[in-house]
N, C-alpha and C positions, 0 to 999 in steps of 0.2 A: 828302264834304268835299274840297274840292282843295285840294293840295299846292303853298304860295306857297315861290317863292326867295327868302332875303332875303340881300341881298347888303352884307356887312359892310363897315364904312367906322374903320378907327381912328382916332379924335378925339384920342388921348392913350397916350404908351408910355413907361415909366419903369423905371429900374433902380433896385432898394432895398438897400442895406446897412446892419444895422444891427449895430454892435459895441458891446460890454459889459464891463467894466474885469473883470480876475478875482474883486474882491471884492463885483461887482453893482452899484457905485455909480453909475460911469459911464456913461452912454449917450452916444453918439455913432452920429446917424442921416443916411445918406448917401443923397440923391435923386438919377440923373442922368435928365433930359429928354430927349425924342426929339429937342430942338432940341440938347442937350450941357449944357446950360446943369443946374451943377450947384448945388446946396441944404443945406447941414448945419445940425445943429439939436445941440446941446450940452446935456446936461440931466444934474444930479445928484438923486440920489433919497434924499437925505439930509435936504434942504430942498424936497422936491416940495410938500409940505404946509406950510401957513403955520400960524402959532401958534392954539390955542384955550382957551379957557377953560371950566369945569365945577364946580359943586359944587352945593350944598342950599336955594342962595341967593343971589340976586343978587351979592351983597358978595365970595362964593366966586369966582362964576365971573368978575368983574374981578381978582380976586387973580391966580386962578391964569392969565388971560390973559397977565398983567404979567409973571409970573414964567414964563411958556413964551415971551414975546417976547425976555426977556433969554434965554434958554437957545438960542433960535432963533436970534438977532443972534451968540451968541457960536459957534454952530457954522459960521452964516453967514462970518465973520471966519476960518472956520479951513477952511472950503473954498476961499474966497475967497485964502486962501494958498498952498493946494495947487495950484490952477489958475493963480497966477501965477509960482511953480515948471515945472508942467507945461509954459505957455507960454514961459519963462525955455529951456528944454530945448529945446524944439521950434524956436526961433529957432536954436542952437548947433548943431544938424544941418548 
């Protein structure tokens, strides 16, 4: 069998940081490109997951839909405050 060179060509080279609030909520994910050009992605993991509904019977599981979207919207509202806190902060630097 002969022994071919393949001679590498980089199409793409990127720096990844990812930092994480101390109580795991927070993610904040940082890309830089081989061009510079940089990418962040903001994500709470409190609301990753959207509402669902469950029970033994259709009529259950719209109940409980309703009632995990209200619990969902009101946690929504209370990250939603946090983050414009965080950002309130963040301009003050």
């Amino acid at each position: 069998m002969e022994h071919i060179a393949i001679e590498w060509k980089t199409e793409s080279s990127e720096s990844r940081t990812e930092q994480v609030s101390p109580d795991g909520r927070w993610h904040l994910d940082t890309k830089v490109g081989r061009d510079g050009k940089r990418q962040m992605h903001l994500s709470n993991y409190d609301i990753i997951c959207s509402p669902m509904g469950s029970g033994v019977c259709a009529e259950d599981c719209w109940r409980n839909f309703i009632l995990n979207c209200d619990k969902y919207a009101a946690k929504l509202a209370e990250i939603k405050e946090e983050a414009l806190a965080a950002l309130t902060a963040l301009r003050q630097q």
